[in-house]
C-alpha positions as CSV (number, residue, x, y, z in Angstrom):
1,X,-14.2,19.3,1.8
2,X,-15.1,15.8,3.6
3,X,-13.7,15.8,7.1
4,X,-12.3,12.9,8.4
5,X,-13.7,11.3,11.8
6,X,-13.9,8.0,13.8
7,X,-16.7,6.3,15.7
8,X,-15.8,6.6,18.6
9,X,-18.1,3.2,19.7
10,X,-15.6,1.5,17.8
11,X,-12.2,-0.5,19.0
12,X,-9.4,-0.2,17.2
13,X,-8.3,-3.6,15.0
14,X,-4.7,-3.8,14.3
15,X,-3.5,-5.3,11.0
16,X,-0.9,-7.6,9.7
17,X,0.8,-5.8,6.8
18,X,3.9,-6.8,4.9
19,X,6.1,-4.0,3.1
20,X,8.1,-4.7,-0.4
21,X,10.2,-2.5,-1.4
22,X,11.1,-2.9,-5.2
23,X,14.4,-1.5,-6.0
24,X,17.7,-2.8,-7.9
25,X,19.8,-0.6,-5.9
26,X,18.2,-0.6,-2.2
27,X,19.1,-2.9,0.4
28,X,16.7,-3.7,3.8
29,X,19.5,-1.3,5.2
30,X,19.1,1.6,3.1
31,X,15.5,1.6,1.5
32,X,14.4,4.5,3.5
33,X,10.3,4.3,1.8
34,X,10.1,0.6,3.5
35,X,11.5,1.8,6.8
36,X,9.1,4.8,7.0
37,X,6.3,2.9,6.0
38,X,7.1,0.6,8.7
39,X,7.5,3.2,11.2
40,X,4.9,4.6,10.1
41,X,2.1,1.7,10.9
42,X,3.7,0.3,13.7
43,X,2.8,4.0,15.0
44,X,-0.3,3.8,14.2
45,X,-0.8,0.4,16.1
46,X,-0.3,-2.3,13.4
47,X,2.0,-5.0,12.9
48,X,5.3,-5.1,10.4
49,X,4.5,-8.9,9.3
50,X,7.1,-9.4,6.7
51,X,9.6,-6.5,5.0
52,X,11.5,-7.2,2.4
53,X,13.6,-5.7,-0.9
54,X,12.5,-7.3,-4.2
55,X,14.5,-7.0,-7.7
56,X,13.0,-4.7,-10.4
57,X,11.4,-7.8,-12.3
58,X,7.9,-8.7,-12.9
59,X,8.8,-12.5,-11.9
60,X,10.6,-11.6,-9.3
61,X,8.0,-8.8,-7.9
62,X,5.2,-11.8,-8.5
63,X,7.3,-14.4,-6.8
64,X,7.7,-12.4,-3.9
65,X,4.0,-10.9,-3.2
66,X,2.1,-14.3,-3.9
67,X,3.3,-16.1,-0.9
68,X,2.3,-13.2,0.6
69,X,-1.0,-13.3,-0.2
70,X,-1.3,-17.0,0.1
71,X,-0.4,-16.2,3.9
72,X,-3.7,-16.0,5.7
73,X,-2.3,-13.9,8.6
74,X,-1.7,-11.0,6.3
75,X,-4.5,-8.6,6.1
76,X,-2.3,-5.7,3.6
77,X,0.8,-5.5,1.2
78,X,2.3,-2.3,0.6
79,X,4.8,-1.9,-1.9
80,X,7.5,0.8,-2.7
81,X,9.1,2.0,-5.3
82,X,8.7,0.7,-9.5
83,X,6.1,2.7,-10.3
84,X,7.5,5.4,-12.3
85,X,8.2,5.3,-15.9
86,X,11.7,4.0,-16.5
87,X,12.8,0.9,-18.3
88,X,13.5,-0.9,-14.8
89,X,10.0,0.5,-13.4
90,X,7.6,-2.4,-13.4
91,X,5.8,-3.1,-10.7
92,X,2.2,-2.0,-11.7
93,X,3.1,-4.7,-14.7
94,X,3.9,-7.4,-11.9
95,X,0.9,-6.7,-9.5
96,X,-2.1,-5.5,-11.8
97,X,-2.4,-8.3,-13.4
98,X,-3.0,-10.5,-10.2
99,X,-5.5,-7.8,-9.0
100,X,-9.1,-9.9,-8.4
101,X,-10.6,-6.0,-8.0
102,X,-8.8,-3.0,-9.4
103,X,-9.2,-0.1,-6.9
104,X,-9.3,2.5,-9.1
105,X,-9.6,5.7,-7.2
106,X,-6.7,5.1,-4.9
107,X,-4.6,6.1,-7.6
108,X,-7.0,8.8,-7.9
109,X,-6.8,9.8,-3.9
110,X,-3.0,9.3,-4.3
111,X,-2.8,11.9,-6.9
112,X,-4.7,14.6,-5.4
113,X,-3.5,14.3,-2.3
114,X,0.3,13.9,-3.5
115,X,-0.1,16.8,-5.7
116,X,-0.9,19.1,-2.7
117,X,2.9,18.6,-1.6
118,X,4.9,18.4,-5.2
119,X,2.4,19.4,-7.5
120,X,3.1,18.3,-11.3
121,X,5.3,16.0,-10.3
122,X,2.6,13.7,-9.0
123,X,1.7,12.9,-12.6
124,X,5.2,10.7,-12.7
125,X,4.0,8.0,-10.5
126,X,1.7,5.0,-11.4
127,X,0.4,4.2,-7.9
128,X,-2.1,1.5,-8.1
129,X,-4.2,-0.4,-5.8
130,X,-6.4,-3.7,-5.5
131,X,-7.7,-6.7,-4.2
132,X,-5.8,-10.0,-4.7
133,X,-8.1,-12.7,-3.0
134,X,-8.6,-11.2,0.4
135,X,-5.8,-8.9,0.2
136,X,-5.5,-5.3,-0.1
137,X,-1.9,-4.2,-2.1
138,X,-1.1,-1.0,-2.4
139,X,1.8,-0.1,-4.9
140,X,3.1,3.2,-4.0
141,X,6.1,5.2,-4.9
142,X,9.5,4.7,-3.4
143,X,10.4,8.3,-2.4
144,X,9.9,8.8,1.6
145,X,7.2,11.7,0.5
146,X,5.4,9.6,-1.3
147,X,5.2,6.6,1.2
148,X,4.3,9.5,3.8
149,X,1.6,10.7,1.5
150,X,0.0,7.4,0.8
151,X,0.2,6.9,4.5
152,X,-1.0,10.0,6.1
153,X,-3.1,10.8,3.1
154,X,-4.8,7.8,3.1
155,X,-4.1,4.5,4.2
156,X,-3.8,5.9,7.9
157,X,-7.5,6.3,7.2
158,X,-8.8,3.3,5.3
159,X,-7.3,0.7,7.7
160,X,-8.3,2.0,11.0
161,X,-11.7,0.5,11.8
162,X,-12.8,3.4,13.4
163,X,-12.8,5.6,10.6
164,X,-16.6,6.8,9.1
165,X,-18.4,6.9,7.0
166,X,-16.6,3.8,6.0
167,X,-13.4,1.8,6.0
168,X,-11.5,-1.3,4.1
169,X,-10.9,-3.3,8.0
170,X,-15.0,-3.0,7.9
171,X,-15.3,-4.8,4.8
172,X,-12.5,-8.0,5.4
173,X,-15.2,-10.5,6.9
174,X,-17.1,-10.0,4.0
175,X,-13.9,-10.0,1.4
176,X,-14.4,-14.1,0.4
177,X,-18.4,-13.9,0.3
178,X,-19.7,-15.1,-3.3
């Protein structure tokens, strides 16, 4: 089993990431995923940019994360909730299609490590993951556990620049090269 470390040579760079929660029934109030996420990488030394609750609609969804990625001073999205398999569950239909770069084992990642805390029920999410310009999004679940998993699974790792062998802050000078 690969053990995590950090070069310890190495600064910490803190990001600015913007959380959307997608939910037809959660307010900024009561979406509990957002507010953990946020806690949860302010904690960690990053910066809340934006947070906001989005409709359960693939315009709506798109309307709200492309101003977001337009917005040079925002290194990440996450996004929470709409990614299970009811009729109003759509966000992997909103943001997939904008992906530039598909990041396909995230969902992967998310999967193992999510079934290590509900087993089975890991298979009923659709987490996906990408590159929209120069712009990681992350679509995660919208349960608290699931946002902590993503989080303290992976993401806690992949955007802290001191992380080894390697790291997505590493690669965000190079992100527009062609």
């Amino acid at each position: 089993m690969f053990k995590s470390a950090r070069f310890e040579d190495r600064n910490f760079v803190p990001l600015s990431i913007a959380v959307v929660a997608v939910s037809d029934t959660r307010t900024l109030e009561t979406d509990t995923g957002g507010a953990l996420l946020r806690s949860l990488l302010e904690a960690d030394g990053h910066r809340c940019a934006e947070r906001l609750v989005v409709r359960d609609d693939i315009q709506l969804i798109r309307a709200a994360v492309q101003p977001l990625v337009a917005n040079s001073d925002i290194d990440v999205i996450l996004t929470t909730g709409g990614t299970g398999f009811s009729g109003r569950d759509v966000t992997p239909e909103a943001i997939e299609p904008l992906f530039d770069k598909r990041m396909e084992g995230f969902s992967v990642l998310f999967h193992q490590y999510s079934a290590t805390t509900v087993g089975t029920s890991s298979i009923q999410s659709r987490a996906t993951a990408g590159l929209i310009g120069t712009t990681f999004v992350f679509c995660l679940p919208g349960s608290r556990g699931a946002c902590r998993d993503a989080w303290e699974g992976i993401l806690t790792h992949q955007l802290d620049y001191r992380h080894k062998p390697c790291n997505f802050v590493e690669l965000m000078p190079r992100l527009d090269e062609r």
